[in-house]
N, C-alpha and C positions, 0 to 999 in steps of 0.2 A: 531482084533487079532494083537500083539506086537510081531513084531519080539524082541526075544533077542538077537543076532548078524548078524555081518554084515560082511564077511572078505573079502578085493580086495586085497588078497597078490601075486592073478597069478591063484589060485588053484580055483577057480569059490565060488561059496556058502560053507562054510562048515558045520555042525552040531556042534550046539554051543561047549557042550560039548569035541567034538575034534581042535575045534579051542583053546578053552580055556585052554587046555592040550597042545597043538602046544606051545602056547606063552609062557606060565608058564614053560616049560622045556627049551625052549629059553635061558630067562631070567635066569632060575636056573644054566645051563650050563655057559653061561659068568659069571655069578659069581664066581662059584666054578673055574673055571680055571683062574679067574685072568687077564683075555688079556688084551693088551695094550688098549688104548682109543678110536685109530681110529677103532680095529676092533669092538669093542661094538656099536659105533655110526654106521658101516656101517650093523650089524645085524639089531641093534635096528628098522633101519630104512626101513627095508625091511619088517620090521612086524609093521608097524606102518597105515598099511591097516584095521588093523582087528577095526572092531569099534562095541561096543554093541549097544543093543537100539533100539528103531523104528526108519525108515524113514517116514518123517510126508507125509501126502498126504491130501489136502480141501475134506471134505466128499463133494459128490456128491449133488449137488441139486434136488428139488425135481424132481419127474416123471411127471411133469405135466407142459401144458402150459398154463393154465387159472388161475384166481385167483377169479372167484367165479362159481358157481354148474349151472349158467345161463347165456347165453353170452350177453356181452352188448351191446345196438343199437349202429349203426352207428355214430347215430348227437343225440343232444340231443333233449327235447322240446323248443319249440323257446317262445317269446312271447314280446310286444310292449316295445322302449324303452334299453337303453344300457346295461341294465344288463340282459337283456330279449334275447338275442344275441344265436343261437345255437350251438352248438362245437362238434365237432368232432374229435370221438376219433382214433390217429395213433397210432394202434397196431405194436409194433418194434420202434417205433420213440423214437428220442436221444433228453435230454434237455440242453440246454447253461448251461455253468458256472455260470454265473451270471442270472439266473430264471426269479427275480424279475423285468427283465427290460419287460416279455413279460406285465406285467402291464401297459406299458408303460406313467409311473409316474415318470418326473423327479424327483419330490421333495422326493419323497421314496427313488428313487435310489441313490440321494447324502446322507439322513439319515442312510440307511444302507452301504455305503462305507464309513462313520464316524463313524458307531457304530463297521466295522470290523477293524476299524484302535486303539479306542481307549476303546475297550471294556476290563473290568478286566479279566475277563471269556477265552478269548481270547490268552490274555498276560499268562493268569498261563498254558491256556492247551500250550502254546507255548514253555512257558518255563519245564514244564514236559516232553515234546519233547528234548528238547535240553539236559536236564538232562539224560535220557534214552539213545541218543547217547553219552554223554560223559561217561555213566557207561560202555557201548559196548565198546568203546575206552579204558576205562582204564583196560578191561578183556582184551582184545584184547591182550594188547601192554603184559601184565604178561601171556598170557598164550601160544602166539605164541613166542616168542622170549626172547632170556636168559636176566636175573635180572644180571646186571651190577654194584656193589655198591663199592667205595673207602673207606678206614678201615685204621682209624689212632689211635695205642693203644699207651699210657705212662702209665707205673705202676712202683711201688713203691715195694717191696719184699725183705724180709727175708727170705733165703734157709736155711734146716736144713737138714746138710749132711746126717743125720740119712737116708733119703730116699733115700741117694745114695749108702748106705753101708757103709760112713764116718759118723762115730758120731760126730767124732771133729770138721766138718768142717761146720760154721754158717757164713754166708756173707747176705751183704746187698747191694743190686744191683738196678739200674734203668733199665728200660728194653723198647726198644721204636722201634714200629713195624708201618709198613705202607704197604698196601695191594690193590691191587684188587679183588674182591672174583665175580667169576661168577658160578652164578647155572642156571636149568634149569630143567623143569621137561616133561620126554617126553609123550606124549598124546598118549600111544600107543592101548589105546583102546577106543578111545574119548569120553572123560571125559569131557576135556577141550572145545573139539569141538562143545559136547552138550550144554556147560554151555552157550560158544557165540551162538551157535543156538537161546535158549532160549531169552537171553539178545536181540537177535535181531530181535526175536516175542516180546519183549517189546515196541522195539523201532516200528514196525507197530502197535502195539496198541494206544502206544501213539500216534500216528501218525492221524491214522482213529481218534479217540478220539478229533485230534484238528480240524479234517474235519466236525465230528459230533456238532463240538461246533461253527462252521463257518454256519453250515447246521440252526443249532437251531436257532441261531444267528438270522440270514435274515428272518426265517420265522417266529420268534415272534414279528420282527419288521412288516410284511406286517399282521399278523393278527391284531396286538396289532394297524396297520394306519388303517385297514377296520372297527374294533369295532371303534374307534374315528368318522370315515365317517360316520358310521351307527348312531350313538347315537347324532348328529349333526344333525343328517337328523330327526332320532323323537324327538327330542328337539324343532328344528321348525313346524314339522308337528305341534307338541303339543301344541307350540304358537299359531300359528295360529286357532287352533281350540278352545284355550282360548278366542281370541278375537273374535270369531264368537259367541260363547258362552255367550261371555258379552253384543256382542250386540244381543244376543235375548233376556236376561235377562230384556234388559233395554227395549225393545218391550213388552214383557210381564208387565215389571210394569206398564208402559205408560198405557199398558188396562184395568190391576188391577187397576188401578186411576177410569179408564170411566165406569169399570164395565163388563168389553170383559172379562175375567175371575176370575178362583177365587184365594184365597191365596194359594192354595195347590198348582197351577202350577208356582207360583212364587217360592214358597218356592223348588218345585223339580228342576226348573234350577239353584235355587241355590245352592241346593248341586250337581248338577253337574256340575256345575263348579266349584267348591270346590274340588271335587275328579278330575277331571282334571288336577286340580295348582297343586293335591297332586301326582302328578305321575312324576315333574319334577324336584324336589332337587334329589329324586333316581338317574334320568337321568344326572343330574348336576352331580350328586357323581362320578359315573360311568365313567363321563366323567374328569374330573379328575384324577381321578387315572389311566385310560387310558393314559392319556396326560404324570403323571408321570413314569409311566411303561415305555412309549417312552421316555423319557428322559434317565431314568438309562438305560437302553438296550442302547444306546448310547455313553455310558461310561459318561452322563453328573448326577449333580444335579437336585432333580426335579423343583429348584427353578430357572433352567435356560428358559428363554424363546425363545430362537434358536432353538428348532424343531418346525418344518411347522405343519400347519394345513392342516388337510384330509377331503375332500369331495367325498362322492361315483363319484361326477361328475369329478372327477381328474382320474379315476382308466378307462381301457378298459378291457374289458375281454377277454381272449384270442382264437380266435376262434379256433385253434388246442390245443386237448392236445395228445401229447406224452405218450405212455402208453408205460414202456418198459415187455420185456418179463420176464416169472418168471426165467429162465436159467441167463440172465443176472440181475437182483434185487440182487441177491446174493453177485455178484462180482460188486457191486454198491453202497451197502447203508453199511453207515460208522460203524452203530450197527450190520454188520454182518460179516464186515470186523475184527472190533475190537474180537469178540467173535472168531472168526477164526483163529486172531491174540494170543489169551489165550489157545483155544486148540492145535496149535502150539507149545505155551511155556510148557505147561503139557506135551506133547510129550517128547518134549528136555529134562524136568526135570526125565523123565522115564528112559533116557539115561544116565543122569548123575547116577541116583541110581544107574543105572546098572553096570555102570563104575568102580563104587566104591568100587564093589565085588571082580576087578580082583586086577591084583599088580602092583605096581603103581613105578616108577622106575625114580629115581633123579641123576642128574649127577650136579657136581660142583666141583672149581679149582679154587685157589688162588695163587699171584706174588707179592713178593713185598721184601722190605729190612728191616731188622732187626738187631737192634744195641745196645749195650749196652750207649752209646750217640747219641744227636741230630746227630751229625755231621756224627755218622760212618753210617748212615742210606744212604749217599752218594756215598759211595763206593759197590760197584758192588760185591766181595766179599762176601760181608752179605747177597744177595738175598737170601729167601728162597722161594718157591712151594709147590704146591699137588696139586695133581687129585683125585678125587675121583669118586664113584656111591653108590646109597643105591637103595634096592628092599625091599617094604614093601610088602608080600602079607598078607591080614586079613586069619586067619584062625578061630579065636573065640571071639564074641563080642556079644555072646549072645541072638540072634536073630535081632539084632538092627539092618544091613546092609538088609537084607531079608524083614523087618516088613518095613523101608522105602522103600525099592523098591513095595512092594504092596498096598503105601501109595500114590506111585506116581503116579502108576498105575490106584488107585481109583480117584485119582484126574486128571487122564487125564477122565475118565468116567464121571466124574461129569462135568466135562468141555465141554466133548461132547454131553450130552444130554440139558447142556444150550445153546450151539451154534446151536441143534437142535430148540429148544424154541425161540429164538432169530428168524431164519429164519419161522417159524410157525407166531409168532406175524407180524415180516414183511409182510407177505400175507395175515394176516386179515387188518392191518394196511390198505394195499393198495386195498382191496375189500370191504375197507368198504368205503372209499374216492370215488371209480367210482360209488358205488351204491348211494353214497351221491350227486355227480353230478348229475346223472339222474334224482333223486329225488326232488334235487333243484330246475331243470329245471321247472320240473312238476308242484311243489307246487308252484314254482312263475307265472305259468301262470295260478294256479287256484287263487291267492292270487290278479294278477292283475284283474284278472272277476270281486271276489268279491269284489275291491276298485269301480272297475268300477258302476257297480249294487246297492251299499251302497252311491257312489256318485252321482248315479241320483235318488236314490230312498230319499236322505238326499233332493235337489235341489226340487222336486215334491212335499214331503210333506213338506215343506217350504211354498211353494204359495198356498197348500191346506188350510195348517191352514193360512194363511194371509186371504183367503177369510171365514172361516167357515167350511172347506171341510173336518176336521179332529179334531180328539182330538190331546191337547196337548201331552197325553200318547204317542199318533202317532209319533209324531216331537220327544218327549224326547227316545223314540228307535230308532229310525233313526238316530239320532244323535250319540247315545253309538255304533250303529251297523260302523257307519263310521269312528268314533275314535278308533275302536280296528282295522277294515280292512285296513288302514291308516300305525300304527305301526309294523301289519304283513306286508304290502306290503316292509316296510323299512326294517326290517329283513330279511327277503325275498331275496332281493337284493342282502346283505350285503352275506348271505349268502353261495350267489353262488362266490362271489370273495375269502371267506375265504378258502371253502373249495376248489377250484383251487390250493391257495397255500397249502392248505392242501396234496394235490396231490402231487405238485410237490415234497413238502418234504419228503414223504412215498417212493416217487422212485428213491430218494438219493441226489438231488438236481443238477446233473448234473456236479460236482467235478474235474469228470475224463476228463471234458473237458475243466481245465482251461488251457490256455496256456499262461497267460500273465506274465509280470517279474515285478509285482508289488510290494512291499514290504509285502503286505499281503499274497500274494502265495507264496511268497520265504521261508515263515516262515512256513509253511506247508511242509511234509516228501515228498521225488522222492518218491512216490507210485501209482501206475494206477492198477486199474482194473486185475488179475490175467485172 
């Protein structure tokens, strides 16, 4: 529900309606009687409390303090090996500013302190930042304090006395005037107030907006280094299982010579290792354009060869994670700060409409000299002045003042059920990431079994068929079974580090705790956490 007024003139709350009858007789009164200037300004001012419009207030977060329907374990599943590590999760716990160092991966950490320093991405949301305060600024400066302009006229005229009553009397005269002109329009039912409210929900959007772009930022670079690690790691697994491959081939033919078997087993290791060779230009590919993704994330060329290369063996996993609570996510992750930052400015703009209805009252005054030459413009004698005020109140435009205040109105609705949405996604977002840990956990220690079990059971039937113990059929599955449990077991891995940072970026990335005076913080809005 919208309040549509607000009055602190002394008299507590009043009903719009009477308030808005208070001011408009105000105002009608100082007109019709003409008073001198200071008494206008010392009324004006005493009624310069009333203000239409809503006061904004952050909807409330949700009612809840879990973010999935099952509570999560403790630690997670463990299993042999560094990515195999178990974690536990601190429910309430805070994450660093900088996330990425819990990886504790120099070479990531200086790639993404170069990518936040010279990224485009970066630079624009920075500079839309800076824009948005200067639009604040330049409302500001015209809407709190009076428009000051100097007015230098020279004209040229023909008087035709006919206008004065003389017919006869036709002159041609220079006329040269020079002025101060101050105006000022008073905000007495804050119009103006709202309009900088709004501009200043701009500038926290912008704001969250460059925190959002700093958040994306780091976590595409530590995904975009674990896909490289990863596909590095089945790259070689995949070599190496080529030249295992080659040399059973070359065992197989040796016997096809002597007659130990026949063409058909020759012929099926060789197309498995043909389908093998064929599963590593993809991997190449992939790898590749991974490499270039880190490069432009970077702010570089992808033809620059100065970003580091990633090995899963460079990455630790973090054995805490930090889970913060759903009351604070809210007041945390920069997509829900910005959406909170718009339903804000809808607000403001409700005010403005509102504003717009009542009258709207300008005062202005001029000083200067005026002369019929340059030079008399020097003498004090020729000053001329005026005071003025005008009161505009709208009485008929047709429904136009009405149809946008219910426009403002819908658009603050529509703003609130996206800042709704906004916070809904956040909480799948982040139930879906802890349910993907556990899971990780899990499938990497059923993925390391079946490496383990496809590699002794590859090793076994190896020496069976050496002696006669098995068909080739036997070795040629065992083989295919070790090369796919091999690939899973790398993924696997890979996995569990991406979706860590996957975490951490679902729970805002820890923003509100940077405190350094780096060049790149500086350029980020004073905004913390409400």
């Amino acid at each position: 529900m919208i309040d549509d007024v607000n009055c602190s003139s002394g008299r507590g709350r009043l009903h719009p309606q009477l308030c808005g009858a208070f001011c408009r007789r105000a105002a009608h009164h100082l007109v019709a009687r003409a008073a001198p200037i200071t008494v206008l300004l010392s009324l004006l001012g005493s009624l310069s409390g009333c203000t239409v419009g809503p006061e904004y207030r952050t909807p409330a977060p949700p009612a809840t303090d879990t973010y999935a329907p099952t509570p999560l374990p403790e630690r997670t599943a463990s299993s042999p090996g560094a990515a195999g590590l178990g974690q536990q999760f601190a429910t309430g716990g805070d994450l660093p500013a900088q996330w990425w160092t819990l990886f504790r991966c120099e070479p990531l950490d200086a790639l993404i302190r170069e990518a936040l320093a010279n990224s485009p991405n970066i630079a624009a949301a920075s500079a839309a930042l800076r824009q948005a305060g200067e639009n604040l600024r330049a409302q500001a400066g015209s809407q709190l304090y009076p428009a000051i302009d100097a007015k230098l006229n020279a004209t040229r005229e023909k008087l035709n006395g006919a206008t004065f009553g003389q017919p006869g009397l036709n002159r041609i005269l220079s006329l040269y005037n020079a002025s101060v002109i101050v105006s000022y329009k008073l905000d007495l039912f804050g119009g103006a107030r709202h309009e900088l409210e709004s501009l200043g929900a701009q500038v926290d959007y912008q704001g969250f907006q460059l925190q959002g772009a700093y958040l994306a930022l780091s976590a595409n670079i530590v995904t975009a280094a674990v896909k490289e690690a990863s596909l590095r790691e089945q790259i070689d697994a995949t070599e190496r299982i080529v030249a295992d491959e080659e040399t059973q081939l070359g065992m197989l033919r040796k016997q096809f010579e002597f007659g130990g078997v026949g063409r058909v087993a020759v012929l099926s290791q060789e197309t498995l290792l043909a389908q093998t060779r064929a599963t590593l230009p993809p991997l190449r590919q992939s790898l590749d354009q991974t490499r270039h993704q880190l490069a432009v994330l970077a702010g570089k060329p992808p033809s620059d060869i100065g970003v580091p290369e990633f090995r899963l063996s460079m990455f630790t996993l973090p054995r805490t994670l930090p889970v913060s609570l759903p009351s604070s996510l809210v007041r945390q992750r920069p997509d829900i700060l910005a959406a909170d930052a718009v339903l804000h400015q809808a607000s403001a703009q409700v005010g403005v409409a509102t504003a717009n209805m009542y009258p709207q009252i300008t005062l202005s005054a001029s000083y200067g000299p005026q002369s019929l030459t340059p030079a008399g413009m020097l003498k004090y004698a020729d000053m001329i002045w005026n005071i003025g005020s005008g009161l505009t109140q709208p009485i008929f435009h047709g429904g136009q003042l009405t149809a946008q205040k219910r426009a403002a109105e819908a658009a603050f609705d529509q703003a609130k059920a996206q800042y709704r949405q906004t916070v809904l996604l956040a909480f799948e977002d982040v139930a879906d990431t802890l349910r993907a840990l556990d899971h990780d956990a899990t499938g990497l220690a059923a993925q390391t079994e079946a490496w383990r079990a496809a590699s002794s059971s590859l090793d076994l039937t190896r020496g069976q068929f050496r002696v006669g113990g098995v068909s080739y059929l036997s070795l040629l599955d065992a083989q295919r079974q070790y090369q796919q449990t091999v690939v899973n077991l790398t993924q696997a891995q890979a996995a569990r580090y991406a979706d860590t940072a996957a975490l951490f970026q679902a729970l805002g990335g820890g923003w509100w705790n940077d405190t350094t005076t780096s060049q790149t913080s500086q350029a980020a809005p004073a905004i913390r956490p409400q």
